[in-house]
PAZAVEX-911075 format. One record per atom (N, C-alpha, C): residue number from 0; atom name; x, y, z. Coordinates in pm, whole numbers, plus 50000, padded with zeros to 5 digits. Layout:
PT   n atom     u     v     w
PT NUM   CA     X     Y     Z
...
// end
This chain:
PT   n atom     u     v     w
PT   0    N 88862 66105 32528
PT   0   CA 88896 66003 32431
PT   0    C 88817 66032 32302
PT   1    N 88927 66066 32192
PT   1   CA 88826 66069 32067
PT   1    C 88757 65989 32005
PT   2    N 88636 65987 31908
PT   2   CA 88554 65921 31856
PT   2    C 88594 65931 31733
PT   3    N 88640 65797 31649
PT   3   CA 88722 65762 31539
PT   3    C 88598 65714 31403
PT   4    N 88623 65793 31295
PT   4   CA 88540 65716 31231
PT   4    C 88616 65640 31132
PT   5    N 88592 65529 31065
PT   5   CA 88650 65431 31007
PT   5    C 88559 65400 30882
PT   6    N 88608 65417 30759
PT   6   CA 88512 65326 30671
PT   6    C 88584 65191 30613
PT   7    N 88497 65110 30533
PT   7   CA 88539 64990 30538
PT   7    C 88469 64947 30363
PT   8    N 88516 64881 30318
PT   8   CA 88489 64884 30162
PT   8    C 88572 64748 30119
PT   9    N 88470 64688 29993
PT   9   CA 88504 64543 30008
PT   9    C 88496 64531 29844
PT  10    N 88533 64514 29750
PT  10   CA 88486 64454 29621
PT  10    C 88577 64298 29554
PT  11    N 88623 64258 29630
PT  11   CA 88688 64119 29614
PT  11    C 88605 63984 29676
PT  12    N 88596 63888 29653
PT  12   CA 88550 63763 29729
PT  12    C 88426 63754 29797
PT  13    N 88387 63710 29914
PT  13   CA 88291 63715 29975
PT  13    C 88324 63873 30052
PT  14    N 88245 63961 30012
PT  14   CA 88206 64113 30038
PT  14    C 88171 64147 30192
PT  15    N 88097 64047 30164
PT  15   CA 87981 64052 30338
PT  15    C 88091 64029 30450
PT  16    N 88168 63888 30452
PT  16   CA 88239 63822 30508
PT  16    C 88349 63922 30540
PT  17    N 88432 63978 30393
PT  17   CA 88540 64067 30456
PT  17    C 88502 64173 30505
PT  18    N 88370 64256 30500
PT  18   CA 88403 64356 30630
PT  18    C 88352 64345 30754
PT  19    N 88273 64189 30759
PT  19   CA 88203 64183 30921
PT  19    C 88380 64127 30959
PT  20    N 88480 64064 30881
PT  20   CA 88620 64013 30955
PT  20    C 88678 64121 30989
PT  21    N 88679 64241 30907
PT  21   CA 88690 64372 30968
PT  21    C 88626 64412 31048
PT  22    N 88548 64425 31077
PT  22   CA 88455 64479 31203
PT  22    C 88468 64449 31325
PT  23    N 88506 64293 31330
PT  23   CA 88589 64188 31412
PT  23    C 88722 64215 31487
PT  24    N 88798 64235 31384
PT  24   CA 88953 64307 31446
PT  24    C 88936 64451 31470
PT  25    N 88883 64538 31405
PT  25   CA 88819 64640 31456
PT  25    C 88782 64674 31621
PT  26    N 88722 64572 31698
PT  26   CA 88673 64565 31776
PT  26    C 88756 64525 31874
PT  27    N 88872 64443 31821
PT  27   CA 88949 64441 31907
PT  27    C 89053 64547 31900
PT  28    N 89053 64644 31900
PT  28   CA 89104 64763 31921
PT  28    C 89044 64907 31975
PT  29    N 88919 64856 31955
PT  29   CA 88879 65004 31979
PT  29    C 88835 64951 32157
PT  30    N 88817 65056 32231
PT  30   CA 88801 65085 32358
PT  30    C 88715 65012 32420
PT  31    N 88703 64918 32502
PT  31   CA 88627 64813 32564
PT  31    C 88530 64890 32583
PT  32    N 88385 64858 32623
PT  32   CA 88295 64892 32709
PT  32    C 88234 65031 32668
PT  33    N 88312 65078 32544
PT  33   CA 88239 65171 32478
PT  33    C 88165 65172 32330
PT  34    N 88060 65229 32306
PT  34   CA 87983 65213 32194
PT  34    C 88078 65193 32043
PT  35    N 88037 65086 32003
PT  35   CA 88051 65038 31867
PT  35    C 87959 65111 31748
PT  36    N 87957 65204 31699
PT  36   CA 87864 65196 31610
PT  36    C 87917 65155 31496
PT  37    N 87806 65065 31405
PT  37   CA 87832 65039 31295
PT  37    C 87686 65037 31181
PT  38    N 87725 65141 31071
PT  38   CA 87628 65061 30975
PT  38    C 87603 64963 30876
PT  39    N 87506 64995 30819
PT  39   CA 87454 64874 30693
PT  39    C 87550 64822 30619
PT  40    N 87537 64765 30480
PT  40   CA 87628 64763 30421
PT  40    C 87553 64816 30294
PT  41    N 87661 64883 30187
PT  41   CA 87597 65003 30098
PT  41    C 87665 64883 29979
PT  42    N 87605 64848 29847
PT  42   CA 87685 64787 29728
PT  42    C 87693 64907 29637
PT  43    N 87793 64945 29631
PT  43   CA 87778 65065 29539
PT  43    C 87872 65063 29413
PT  44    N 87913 65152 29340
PT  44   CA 87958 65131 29228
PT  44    C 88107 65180 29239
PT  45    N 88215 65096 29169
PT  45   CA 88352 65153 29200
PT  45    C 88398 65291 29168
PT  46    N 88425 65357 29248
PT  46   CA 88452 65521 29178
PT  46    C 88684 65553 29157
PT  47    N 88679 65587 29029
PT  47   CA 88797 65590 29047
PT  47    C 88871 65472 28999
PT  48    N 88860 65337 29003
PT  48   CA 88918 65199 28962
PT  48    C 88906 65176 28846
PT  49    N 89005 65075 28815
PT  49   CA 89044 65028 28686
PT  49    C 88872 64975 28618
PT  50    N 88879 64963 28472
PT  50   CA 88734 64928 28437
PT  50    C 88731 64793 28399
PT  51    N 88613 64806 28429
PT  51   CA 88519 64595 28479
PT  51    C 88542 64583 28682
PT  52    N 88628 64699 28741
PT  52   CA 88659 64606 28857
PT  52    C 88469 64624 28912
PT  53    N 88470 64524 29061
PT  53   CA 88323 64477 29065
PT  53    C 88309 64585 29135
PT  54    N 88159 64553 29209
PT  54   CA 88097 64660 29291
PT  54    C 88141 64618 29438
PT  55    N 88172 64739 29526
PT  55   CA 88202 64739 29647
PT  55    C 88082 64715 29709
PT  56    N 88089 64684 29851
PT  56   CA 88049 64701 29983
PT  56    C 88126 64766 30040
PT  57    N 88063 64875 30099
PT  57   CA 88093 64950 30192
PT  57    C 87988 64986 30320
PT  58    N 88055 65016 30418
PT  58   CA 88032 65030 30519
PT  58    C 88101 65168 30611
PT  59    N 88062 65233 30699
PT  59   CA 88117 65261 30813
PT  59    C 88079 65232 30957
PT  60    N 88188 65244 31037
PT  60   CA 88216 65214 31235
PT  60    C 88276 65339 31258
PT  61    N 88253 65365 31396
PT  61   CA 88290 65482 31518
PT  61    C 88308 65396 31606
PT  62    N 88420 65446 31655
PT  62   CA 88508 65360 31777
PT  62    C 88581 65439 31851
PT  63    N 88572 65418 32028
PT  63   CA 88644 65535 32055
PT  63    C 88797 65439 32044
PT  64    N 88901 65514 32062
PT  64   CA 89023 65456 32062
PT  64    C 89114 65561 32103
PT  65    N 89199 65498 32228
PT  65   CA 89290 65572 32356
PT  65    C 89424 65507 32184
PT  66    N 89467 65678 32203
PT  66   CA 89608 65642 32134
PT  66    C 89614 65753 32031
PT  67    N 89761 65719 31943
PT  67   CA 89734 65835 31837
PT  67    C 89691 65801 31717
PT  68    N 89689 65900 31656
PT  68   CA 89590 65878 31563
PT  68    C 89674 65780 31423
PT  69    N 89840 65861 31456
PT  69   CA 89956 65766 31360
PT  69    C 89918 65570 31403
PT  70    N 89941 65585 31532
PT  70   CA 89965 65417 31558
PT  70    C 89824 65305 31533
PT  71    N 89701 65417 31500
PT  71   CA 89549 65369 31417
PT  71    C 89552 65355 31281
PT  72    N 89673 65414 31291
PT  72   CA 89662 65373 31090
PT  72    C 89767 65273 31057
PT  73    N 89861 65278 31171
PT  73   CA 89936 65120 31118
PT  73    C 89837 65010 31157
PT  74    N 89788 65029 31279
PT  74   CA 89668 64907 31322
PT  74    C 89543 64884 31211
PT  75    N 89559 64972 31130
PT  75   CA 89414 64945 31005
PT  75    C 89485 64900 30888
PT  76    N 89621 64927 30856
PT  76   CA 89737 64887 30764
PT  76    C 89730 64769 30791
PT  77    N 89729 64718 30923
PT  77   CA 89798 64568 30945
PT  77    C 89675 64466 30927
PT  78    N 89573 64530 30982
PT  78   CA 89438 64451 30959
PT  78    C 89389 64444 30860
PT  79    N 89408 64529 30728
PT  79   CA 89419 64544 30582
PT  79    C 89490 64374 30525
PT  80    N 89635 64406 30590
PT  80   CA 89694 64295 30514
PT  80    C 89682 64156 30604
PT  81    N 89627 64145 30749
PT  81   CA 89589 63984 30792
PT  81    C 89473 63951 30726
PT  82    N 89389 64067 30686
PT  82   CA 89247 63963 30551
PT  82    C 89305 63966 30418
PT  83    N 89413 63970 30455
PT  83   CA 89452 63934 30249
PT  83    C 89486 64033 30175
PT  84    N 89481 64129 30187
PT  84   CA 89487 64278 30109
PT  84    C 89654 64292 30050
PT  85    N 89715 64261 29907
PT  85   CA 89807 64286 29906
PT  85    C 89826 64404 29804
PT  86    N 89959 64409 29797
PT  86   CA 90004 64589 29755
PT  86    C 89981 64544 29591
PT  87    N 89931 64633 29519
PT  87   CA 89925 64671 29342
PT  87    C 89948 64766 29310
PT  88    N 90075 64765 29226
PT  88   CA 90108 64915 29145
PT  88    C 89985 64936 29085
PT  89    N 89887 64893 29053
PT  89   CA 89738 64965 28985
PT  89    C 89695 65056 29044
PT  90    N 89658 65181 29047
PT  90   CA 89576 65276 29165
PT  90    C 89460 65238 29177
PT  91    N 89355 65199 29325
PT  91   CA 89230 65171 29331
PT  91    C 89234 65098 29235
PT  92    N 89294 64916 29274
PT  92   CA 89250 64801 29195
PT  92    C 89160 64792 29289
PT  93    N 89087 64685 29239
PT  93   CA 89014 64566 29328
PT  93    C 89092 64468 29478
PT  94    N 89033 64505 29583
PT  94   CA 89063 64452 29683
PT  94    C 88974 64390 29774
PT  95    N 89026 64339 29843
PT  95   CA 89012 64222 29958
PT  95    C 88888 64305 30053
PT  96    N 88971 64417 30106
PT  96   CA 88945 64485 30210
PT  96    C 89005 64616 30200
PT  97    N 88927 64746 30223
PT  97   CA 88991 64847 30268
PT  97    C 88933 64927 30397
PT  98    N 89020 64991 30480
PT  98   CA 88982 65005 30617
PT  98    C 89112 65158 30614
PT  99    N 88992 65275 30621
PT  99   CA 89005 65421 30607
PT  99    C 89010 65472 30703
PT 100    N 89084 65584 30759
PT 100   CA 89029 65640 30877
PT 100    C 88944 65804 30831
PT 101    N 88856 65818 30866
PT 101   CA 88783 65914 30808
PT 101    C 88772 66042 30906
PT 102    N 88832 66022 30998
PT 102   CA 88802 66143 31137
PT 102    C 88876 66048 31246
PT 103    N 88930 66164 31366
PT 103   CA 89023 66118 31491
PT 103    C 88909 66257 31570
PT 104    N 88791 66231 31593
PT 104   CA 88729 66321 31756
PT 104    C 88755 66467 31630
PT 105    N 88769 66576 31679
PT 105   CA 88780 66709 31613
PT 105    C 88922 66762 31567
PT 106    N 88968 66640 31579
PT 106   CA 89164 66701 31554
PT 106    C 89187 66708 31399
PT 107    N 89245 66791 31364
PT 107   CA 89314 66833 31175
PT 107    C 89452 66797 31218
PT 108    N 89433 66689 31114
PT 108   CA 89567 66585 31086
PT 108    C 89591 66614 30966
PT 109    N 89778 66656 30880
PT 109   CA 89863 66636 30802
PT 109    C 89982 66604 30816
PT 110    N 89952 66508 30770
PT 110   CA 90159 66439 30767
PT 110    C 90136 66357 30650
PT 111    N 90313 66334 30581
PT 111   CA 90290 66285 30494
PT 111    C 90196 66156 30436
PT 112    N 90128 66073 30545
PT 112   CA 90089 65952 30562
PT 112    C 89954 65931 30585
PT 113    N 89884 66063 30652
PT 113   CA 89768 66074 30710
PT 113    C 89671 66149 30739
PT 114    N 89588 66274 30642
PT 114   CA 89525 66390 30628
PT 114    C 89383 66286 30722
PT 115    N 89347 66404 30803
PT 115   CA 89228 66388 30872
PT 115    C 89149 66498 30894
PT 116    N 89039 66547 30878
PT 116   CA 88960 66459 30816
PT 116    C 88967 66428 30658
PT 117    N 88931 66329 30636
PT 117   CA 88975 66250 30518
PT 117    C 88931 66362 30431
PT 118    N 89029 66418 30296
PT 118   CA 89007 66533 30265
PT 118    C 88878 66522 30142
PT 119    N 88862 66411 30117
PT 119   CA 88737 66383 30020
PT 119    C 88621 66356 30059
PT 120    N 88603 66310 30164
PT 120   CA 88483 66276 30276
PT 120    C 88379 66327 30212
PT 121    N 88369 66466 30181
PT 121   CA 88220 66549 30106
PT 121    C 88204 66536 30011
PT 122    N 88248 66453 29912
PT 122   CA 88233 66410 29753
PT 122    C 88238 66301 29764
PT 123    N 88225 66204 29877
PT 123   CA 88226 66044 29848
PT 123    C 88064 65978 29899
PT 124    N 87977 65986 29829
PT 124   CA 87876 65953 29871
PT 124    C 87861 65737 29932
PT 125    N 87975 65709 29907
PT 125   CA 87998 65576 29938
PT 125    C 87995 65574 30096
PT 126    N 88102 65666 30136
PT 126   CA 88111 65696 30296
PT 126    C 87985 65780 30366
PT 127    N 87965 65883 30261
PT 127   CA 87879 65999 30379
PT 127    C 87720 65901 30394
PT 128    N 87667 65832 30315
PT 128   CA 87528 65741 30266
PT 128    C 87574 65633 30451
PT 129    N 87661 65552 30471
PT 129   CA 87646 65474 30537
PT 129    C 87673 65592 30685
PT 130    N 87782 65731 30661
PT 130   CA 87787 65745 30807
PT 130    C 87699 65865 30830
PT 131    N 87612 65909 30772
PT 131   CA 87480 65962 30798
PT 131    C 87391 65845 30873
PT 132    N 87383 65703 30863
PT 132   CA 87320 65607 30931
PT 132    C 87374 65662 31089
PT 133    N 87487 65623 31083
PT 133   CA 87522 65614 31273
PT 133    C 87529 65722 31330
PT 134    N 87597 65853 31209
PT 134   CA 87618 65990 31284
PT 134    C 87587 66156 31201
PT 135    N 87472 66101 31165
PT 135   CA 87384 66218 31107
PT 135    C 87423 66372 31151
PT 136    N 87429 66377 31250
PT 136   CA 87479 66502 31261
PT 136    C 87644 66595 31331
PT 137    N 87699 66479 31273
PT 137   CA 87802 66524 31282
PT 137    C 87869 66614 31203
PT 138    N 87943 66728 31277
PT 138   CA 88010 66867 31169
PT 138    C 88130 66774 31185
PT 139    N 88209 66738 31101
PT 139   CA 88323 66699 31075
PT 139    C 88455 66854 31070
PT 140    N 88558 66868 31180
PT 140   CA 88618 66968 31178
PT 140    C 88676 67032 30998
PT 141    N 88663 67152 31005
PT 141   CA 88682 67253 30936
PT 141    C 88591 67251 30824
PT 142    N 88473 67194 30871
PT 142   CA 88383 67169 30745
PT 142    C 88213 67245 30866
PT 143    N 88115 67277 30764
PT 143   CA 88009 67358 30878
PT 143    C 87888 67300 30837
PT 144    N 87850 67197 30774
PT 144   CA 87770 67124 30724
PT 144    C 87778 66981 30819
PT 145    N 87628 66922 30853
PT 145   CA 87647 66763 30880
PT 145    C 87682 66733 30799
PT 146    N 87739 66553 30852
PT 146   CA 87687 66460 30719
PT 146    C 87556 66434 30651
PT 147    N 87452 66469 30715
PT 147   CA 87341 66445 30639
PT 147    C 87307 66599 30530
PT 148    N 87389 66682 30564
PT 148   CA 87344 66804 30502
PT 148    C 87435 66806 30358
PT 149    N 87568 66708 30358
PT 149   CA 87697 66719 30292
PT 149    C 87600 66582 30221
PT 150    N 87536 66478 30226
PT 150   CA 87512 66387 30173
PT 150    C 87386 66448 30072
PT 151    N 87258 66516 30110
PT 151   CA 87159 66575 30050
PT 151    C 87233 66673 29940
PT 152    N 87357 66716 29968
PT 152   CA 87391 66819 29856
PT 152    C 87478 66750 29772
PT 153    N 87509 66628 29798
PT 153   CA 87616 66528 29650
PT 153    C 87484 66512 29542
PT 154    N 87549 66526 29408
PT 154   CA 87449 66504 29311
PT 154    C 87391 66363 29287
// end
């Protein structure tokens, strides 16, 4: 059973609130009786978004989860839009909630809908900062660096 990593990122409303409600439904999906990890929460600065939007919270979780890796991203789609998250022709507006899949165990995923591992992962110090907390040394497939080695080398 693969080990899923998930990030989670908040810059709308109560911050804190929407990703522990994520973390919540989260949990009800991922694999009973197996380890939850989750870290801190990071306030960091919006990268990419329209200007004035606020500062995120972000976070990442590892979860194992029996299934594919397609029917985890409608289940993070859907849990996206039961906390409120609705669609904006803006690219990277300001939202509610966002809930990423960042890795599926060692599998290289492309389809039109779903590149895994997330192909920016090593230039996003938003994600690699919180999942150096839970999984420091993880080589993320087709990459030969940890995260802690990929996080020390972002400027």
């Amino acid at each position: 059973m693969p080990r899923v990593g998930i990030a989670l990122g908040s810059n709308l409303g109560d911050r804190t609130a929407n990703l522990e409600a994520a973390r919540t439904c989260l949990r009800e999906i991922a694999t009973p009786d197996e380890p939850f990890l989750t870290a801190s929460d990071h306030q960091t600065e919006p990268l990419d978004c329209p200007q004035g939007s606020p500062l995120f919270y972000n976070s990442v979780i590892e979860i194992d989860y029996e299934g594919h890796p397609l029917d985890l991203l409608e289940l993070t789609q859907a849990i996206e839009r039961k906390l409120g998250r609705t669609a904006s022709p803006e690219r990277n507006a300001p939202r509610i909630v966002d809930v990423d899949l960042l890795y599926f165990g060692q599998e290289s995923i492309v389809t039109e809908s779903l590149t895994l591992p997330h192909p920016r992962i090593q230039e996003r110090r938003f994600v690699l900062q919180p999942l150096a907390e839970i999984r420091p040394d993880l080589i993320l497939p087709g990459l030969t660096q940890t995260v802690s080695e990929l996080l020390e080398a972002l400027k």
